[in-house]
Backbone as a chain_set.jsonl record, in Angstrom:
{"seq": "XXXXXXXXXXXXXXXXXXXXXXXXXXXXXXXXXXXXXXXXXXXXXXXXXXXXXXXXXXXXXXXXXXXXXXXXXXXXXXXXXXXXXXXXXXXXXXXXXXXXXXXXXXXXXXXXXXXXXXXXXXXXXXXXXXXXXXXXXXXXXXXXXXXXXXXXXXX", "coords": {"N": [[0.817, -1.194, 0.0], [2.105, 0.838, 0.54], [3.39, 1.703, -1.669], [1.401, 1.998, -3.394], [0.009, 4.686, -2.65], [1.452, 7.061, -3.239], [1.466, 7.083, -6.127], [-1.478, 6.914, -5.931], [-2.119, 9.858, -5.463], [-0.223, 10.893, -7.519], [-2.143, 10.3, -9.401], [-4.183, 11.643, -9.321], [-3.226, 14.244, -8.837], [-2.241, 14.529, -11.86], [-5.029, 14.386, -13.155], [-6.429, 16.343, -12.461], [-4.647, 18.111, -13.717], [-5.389, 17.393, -16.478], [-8.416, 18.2, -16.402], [-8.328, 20.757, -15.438], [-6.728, 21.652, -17.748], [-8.876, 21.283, -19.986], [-10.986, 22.97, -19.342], [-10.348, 25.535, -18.028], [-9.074, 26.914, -20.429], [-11.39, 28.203, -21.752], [-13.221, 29.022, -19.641], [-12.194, 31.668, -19.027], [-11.242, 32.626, -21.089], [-8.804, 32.881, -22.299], [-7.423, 31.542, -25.196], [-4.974, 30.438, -25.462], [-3.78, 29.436, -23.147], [-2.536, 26.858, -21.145], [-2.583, 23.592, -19.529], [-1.575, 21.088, -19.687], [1.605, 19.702, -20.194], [4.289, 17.499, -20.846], [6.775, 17.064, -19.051], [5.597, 17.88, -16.549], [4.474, 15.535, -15.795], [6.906, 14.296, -14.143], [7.236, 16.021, -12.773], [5.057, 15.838, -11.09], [5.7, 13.464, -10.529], [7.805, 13.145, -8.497], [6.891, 15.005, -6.557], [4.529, 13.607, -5.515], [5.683, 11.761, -4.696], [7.5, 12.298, -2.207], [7.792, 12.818, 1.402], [7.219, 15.176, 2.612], [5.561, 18.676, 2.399], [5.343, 20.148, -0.734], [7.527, 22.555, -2.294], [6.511, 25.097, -3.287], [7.712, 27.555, -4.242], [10.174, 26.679, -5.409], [8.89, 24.651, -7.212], [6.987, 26.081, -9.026], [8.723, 28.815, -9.315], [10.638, 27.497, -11.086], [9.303, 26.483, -13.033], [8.519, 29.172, -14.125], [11.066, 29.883, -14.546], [12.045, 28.73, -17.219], [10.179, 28.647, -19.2], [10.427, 31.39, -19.291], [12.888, 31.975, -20.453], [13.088, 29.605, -22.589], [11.93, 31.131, -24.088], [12.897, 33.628, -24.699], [15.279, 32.489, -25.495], [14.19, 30.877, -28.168], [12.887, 33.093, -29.546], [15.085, 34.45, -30.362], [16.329, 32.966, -32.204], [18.437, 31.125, -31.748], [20.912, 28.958, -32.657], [21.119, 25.633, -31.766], [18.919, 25.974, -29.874], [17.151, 24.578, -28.284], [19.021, 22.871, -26.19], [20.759, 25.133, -25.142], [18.519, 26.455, -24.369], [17.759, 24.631, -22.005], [20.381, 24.525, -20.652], [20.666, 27.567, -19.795], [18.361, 27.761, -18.116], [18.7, 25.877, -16.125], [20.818, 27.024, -14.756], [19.833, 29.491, -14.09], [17.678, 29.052, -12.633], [19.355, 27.73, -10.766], [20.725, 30.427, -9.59], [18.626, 32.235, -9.074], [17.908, 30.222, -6.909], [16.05, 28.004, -7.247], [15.71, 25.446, -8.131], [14.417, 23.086, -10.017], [14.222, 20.075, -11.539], [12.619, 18.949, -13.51], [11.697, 21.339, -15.229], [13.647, 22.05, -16.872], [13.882, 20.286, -18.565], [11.216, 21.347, -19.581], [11.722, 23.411, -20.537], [13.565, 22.9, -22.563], [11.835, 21.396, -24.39], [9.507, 23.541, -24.948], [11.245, 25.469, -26.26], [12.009, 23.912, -28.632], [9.641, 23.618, -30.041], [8.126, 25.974, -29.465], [6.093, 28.837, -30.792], [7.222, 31.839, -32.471], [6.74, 34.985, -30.973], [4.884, 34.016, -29.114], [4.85, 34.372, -25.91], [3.26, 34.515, -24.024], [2.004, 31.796, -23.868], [4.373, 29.862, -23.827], [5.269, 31.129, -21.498], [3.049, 30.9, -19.128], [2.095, 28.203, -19.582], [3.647, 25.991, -18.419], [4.232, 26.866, -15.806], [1.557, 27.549, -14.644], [-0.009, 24.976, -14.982], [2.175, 23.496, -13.379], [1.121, 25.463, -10.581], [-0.809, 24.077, -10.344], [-0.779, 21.373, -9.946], [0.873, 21.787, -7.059], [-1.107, 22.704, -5.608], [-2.65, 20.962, -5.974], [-1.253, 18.562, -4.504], [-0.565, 20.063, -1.979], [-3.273, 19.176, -0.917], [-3.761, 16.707, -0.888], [-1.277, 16.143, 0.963], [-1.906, 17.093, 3.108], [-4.702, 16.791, 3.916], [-5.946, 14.738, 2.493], [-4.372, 12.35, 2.371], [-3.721, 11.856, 4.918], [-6.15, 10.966, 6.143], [-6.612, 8.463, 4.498], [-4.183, 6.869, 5.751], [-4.935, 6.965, 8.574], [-6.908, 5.022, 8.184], [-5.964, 2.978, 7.254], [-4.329, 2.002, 9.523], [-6.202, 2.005, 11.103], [-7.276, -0.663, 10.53]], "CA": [[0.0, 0.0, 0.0], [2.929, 2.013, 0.337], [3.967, 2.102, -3.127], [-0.043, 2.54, -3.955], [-0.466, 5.919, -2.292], [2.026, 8.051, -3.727], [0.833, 6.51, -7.563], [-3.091, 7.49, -6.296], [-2.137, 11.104, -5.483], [-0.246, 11.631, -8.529], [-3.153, 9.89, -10.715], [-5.412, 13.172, -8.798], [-2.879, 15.81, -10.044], [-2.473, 14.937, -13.025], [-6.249, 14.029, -13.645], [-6.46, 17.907, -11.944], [-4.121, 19.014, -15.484], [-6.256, 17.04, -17.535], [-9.274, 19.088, -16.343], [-7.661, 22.0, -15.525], [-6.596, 21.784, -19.396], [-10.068, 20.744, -20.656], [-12.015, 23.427, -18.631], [-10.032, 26.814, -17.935], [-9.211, 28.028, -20.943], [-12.737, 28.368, -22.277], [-13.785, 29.868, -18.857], [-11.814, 32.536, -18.849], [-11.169, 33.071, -22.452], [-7.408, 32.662, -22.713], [-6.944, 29.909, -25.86], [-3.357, 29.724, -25.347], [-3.801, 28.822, -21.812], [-2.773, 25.281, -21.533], [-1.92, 22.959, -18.293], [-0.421, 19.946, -19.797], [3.089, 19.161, -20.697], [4.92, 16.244, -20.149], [7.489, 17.569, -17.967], [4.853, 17.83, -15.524], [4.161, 13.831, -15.019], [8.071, 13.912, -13.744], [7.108, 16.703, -11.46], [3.82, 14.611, -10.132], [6.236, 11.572, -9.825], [8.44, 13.723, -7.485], [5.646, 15.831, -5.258], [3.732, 12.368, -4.295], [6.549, 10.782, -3.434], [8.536, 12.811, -1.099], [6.934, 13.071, 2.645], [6.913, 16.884, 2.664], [5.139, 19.476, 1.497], [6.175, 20.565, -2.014], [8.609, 23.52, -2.442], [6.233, 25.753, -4.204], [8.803, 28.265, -4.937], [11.401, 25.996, -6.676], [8.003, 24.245, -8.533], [6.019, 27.074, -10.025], [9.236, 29.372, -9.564], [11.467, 26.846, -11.758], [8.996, 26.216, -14.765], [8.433, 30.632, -14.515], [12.354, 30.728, -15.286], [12.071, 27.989, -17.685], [9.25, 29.732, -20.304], [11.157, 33.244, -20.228], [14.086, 31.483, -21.12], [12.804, 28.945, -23.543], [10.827, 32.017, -25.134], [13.899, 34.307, -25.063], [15.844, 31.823, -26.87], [13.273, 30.675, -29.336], [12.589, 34.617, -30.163], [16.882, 35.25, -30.698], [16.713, 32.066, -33.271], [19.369, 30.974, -31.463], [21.564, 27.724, -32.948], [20.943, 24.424, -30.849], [18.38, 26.897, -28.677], [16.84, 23.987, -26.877], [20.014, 23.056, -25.446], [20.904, 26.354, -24.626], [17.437, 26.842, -23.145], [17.896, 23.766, -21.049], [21.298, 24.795, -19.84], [20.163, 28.486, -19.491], [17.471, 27.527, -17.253], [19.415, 25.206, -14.956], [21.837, 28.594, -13.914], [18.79, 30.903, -13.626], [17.305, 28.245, -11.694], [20.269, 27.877, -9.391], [21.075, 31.378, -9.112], [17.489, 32.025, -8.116], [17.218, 28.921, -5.731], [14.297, 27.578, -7.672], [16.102, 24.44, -8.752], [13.45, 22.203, -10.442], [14.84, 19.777, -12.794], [12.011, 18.801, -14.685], [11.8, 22.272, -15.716], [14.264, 22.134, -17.382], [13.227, 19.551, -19.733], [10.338, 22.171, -19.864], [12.424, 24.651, -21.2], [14.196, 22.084, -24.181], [10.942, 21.181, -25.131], [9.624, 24.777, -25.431], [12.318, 25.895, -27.43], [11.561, 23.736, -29.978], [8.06, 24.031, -30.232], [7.746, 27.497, -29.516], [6.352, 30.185, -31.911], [7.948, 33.3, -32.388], [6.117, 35.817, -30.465], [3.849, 33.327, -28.006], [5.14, 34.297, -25.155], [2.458, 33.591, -22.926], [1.776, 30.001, -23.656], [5.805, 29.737, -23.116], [5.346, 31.058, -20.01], [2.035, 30.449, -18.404], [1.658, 26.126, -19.636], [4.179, 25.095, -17.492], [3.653, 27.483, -14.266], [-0.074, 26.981, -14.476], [0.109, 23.77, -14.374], [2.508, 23.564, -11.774], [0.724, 25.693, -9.564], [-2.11, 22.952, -9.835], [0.146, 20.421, -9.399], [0.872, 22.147, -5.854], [-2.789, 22.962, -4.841], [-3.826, 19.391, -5.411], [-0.412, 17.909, -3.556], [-1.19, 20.544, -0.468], [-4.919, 19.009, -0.238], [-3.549, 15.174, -0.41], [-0.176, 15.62, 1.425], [-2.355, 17.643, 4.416], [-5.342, 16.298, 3.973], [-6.643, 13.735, 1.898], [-3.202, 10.896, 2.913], [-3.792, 11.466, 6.371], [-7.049, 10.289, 6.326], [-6.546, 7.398, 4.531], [-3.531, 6.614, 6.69], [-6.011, 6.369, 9.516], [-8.383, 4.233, 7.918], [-5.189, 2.124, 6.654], [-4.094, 1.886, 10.52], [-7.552, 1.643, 12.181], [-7.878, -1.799, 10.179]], "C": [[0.864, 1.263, 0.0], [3.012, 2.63, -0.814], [2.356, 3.153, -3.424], [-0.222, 4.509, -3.725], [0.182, 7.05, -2.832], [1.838, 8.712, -5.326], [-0.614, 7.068, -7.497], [-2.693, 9.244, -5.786], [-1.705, 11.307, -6.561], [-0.818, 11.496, -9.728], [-4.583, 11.344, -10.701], [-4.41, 14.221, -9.541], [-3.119, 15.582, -11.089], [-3.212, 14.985, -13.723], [-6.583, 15.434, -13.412], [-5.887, 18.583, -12.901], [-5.143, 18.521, -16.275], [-7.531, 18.08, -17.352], [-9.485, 20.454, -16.47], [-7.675, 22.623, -17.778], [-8.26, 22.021, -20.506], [-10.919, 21.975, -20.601], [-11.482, 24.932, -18.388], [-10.058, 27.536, -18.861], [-10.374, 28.757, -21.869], [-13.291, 29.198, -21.158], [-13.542, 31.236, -18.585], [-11.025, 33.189, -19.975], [-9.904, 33.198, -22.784], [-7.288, 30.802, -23.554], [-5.579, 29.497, -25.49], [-3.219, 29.537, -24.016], [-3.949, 27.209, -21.908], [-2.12, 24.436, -19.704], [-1.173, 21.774, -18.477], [1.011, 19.765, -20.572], [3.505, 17.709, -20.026], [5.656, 16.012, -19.034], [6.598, 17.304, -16.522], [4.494, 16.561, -14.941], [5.765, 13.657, -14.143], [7.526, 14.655, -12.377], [6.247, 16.376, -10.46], [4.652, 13.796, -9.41], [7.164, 12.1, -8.31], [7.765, 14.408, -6.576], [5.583, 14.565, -5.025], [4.646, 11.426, -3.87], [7.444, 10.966, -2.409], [7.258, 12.234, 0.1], [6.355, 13.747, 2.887], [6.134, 17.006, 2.012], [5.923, 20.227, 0.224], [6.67, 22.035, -2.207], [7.835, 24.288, -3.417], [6.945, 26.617, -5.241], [9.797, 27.586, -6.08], [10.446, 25.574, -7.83], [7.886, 25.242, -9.16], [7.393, 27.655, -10.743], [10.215, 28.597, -11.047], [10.867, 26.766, -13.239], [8.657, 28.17, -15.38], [9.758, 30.965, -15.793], [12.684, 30.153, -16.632], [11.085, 28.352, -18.761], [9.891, 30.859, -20.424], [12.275, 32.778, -20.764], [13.777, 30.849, -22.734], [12.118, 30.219, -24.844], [12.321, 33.058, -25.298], [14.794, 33.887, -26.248], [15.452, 31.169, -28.14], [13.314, 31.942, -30.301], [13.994, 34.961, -31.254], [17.219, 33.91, -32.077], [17.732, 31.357, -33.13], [20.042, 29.561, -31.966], [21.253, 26.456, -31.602], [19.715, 24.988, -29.699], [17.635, 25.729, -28.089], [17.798, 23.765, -26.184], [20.184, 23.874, -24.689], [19.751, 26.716, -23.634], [17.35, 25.874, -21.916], [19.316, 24.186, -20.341], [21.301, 26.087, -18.874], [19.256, 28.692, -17.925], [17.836, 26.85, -16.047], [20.366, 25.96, -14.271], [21.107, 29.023, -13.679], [18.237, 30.034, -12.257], [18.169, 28.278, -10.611], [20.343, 28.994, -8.344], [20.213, 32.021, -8.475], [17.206, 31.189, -6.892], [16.189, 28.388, -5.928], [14.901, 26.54, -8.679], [15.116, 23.139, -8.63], [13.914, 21.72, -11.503], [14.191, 19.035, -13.852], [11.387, 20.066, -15.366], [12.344, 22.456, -16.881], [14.272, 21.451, -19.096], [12.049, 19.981, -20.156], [10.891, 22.872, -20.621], [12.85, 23.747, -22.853], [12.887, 21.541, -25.228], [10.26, 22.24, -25.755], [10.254, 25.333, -26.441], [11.901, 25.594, -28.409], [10.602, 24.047, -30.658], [7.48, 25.31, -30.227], [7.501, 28.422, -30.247], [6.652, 31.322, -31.339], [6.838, 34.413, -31.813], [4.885, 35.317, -29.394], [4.396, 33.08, -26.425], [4.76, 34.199, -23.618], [2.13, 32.346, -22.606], [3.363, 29.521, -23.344], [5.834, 29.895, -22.083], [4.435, 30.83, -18.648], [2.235, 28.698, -18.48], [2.342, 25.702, -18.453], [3.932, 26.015, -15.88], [2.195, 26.8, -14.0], [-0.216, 25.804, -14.112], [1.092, 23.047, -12.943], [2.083, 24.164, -10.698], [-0.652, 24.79, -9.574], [-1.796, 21.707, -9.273], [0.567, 20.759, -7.456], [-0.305, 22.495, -4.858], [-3.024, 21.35, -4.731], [-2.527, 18.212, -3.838], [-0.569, 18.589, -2.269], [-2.834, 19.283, -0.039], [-4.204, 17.376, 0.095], [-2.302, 14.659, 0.32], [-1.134, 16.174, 2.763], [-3.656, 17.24, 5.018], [-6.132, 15.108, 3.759], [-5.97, 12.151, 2.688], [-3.734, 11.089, 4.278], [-5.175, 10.754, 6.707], [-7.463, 8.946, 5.798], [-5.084, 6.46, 5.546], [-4.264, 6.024, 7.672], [-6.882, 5.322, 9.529], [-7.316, 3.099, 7.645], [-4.852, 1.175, 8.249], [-4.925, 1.32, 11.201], [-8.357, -0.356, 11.452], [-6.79, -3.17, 10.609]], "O": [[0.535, 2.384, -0.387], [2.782, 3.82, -1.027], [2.197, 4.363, -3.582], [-0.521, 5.329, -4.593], [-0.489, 8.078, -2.922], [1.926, 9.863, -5.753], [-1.124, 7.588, -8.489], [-3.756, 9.82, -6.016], [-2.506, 11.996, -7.193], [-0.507, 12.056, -10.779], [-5.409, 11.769, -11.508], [-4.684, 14.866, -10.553], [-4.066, 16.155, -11.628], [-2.971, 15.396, -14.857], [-7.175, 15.872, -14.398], [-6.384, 19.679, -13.159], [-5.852, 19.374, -16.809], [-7.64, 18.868, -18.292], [-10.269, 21.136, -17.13], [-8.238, 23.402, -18.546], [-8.488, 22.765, -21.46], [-11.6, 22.218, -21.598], [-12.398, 25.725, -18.603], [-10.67, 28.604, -18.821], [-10.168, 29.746, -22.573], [-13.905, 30.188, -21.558], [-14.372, 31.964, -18.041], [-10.272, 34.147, -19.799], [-9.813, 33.789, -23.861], [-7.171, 29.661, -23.107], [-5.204, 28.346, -25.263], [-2.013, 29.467, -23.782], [-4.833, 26.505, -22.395], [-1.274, 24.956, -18.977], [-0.3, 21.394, -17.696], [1.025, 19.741, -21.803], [3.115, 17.102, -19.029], [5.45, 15.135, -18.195], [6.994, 16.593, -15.597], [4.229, 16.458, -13.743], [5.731, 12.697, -13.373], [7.4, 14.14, -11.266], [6.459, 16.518, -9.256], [4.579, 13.443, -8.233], [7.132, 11.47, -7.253], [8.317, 14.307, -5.48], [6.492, 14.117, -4.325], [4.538, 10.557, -3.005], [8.057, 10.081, -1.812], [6.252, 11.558, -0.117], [5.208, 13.614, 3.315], [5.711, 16.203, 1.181], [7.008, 20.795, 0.349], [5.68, 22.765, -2.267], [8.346, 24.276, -4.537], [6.914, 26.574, -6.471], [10.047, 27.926, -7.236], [10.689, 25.82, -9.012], [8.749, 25.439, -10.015], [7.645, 27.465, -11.933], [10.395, 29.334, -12.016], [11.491, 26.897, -14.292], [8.575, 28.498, -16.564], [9.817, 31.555, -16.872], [13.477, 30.79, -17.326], [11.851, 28.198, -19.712], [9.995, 31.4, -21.525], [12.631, 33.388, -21.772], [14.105, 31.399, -23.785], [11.94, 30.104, -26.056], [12.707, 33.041, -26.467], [15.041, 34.409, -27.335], [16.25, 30.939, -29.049], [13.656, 31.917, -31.483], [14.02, 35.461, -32.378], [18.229, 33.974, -32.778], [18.187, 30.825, -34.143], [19.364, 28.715, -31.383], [21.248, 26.858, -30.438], [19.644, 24.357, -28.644], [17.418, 26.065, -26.925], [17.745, 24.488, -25.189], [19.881, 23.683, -23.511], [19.88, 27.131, -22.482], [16.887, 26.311, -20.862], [19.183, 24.112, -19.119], [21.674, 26.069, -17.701], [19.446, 29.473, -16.992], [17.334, 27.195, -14.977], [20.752, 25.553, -13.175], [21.297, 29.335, -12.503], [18.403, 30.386, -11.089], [17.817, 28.806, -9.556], [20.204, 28.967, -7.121], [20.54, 32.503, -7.391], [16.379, 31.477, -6.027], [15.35, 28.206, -5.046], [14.69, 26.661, -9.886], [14.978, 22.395, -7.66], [14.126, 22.451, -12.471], [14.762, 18.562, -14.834], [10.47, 19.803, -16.144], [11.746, 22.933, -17.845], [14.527, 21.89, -20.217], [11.529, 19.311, -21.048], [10.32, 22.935, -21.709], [12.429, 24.037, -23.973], [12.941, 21.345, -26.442], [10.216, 22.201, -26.985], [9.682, 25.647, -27.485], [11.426, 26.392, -29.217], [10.621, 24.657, -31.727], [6.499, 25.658, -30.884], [8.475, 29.095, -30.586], [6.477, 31.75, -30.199], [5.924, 34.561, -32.625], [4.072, 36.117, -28.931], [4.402, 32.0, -25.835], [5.378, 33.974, -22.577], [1.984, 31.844, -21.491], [3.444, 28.67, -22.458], [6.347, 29.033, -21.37], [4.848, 30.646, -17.503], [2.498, 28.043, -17.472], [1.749, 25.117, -17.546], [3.365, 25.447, -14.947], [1.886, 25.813, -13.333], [-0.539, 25.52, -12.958], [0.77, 22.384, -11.957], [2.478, 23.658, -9.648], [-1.481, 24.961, -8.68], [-2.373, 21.114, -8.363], [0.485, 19.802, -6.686], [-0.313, 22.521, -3.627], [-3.431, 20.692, -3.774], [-2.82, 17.555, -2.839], [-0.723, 17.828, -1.313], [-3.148, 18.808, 1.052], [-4.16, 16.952, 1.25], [-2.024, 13.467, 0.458], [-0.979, 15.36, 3.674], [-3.869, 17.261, 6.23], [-6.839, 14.558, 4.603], [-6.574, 11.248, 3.266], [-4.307, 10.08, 4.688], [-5.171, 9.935, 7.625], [-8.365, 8.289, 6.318], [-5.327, 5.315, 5.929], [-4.343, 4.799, 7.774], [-7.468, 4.808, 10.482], [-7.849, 2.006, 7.838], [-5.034, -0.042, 8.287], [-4.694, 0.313, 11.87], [-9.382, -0.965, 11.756], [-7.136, -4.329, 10.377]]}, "num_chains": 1, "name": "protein.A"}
């Protein structure tokens, strides 16, 4: 059951992007508002399985530095620019203290994909979604686990 619990919280986040994705940007009229990337199942796999509470700052903050980058170097046309945006991002990251390293693989993917002048979906997809990724891991690292804990115990 151990293993189980860390696997059913991060089947709730990321079912929380899927919706998130499905359902925001129609409500609030931003199309290029998006919550899923891939990157983000790494960052699930790492929230539900620590103990703690998740390091908001390094999450959200890490995929923030990781879109201005990826969009900076997309914009400059730069030679190898995912690379660069993946290496880029792993110094800003540091030098900030918002070292998230599936970010990073946020950023190399960006790059590529990125059109020239979309510099909101560069930099909102992956925050956004990481700050949902951190709302749903607060409710099931503070609330939700402990109560099955109890019920796991009390049997």
């Amino acid at each position: 059951m151990d293993a189980a619990l860390p696997a059913l919280g991060a089947a709730l986040g990321l079912a929380a992007l899927q919706l998130a994705d499905d359902n925001v940007p129609d409500l609030v009229g931003l199309d290029w508002l998006g919550f899923v990337v891939p990157s983000l199942a790494a960052t699930a796999a790492m929230m539900f399985a620590s103990s703690g509470d998740s390091d908001a700052k390094s999450i959200i903050g890490g995929y923030v530095v990781a879109g201005a980058v990826a969009y900076a170097v997309s914009v400059a046309g730069i030679a190898y620019g995912e690379t660069i945006a993946a290496v880029l991002t792993m110094v800003g990251q540091s030098v900030l203290d918002m070292n998230h390293a599936p970010a990073a693989a946020y950023a190399y993917m960006t790059a590529a994909a990125a059109e020239e002048g979309d510099m909101m979906g560069a930099l909102a997809t992956g925050a956004a979604g990481a700050a949902v990724l951190v709302a749903v891991h607060h409710v099931w690292h503070n609330h939700l686990k402990p109560m099955i804990d109890d019920k796991i115990k009390s049997n």
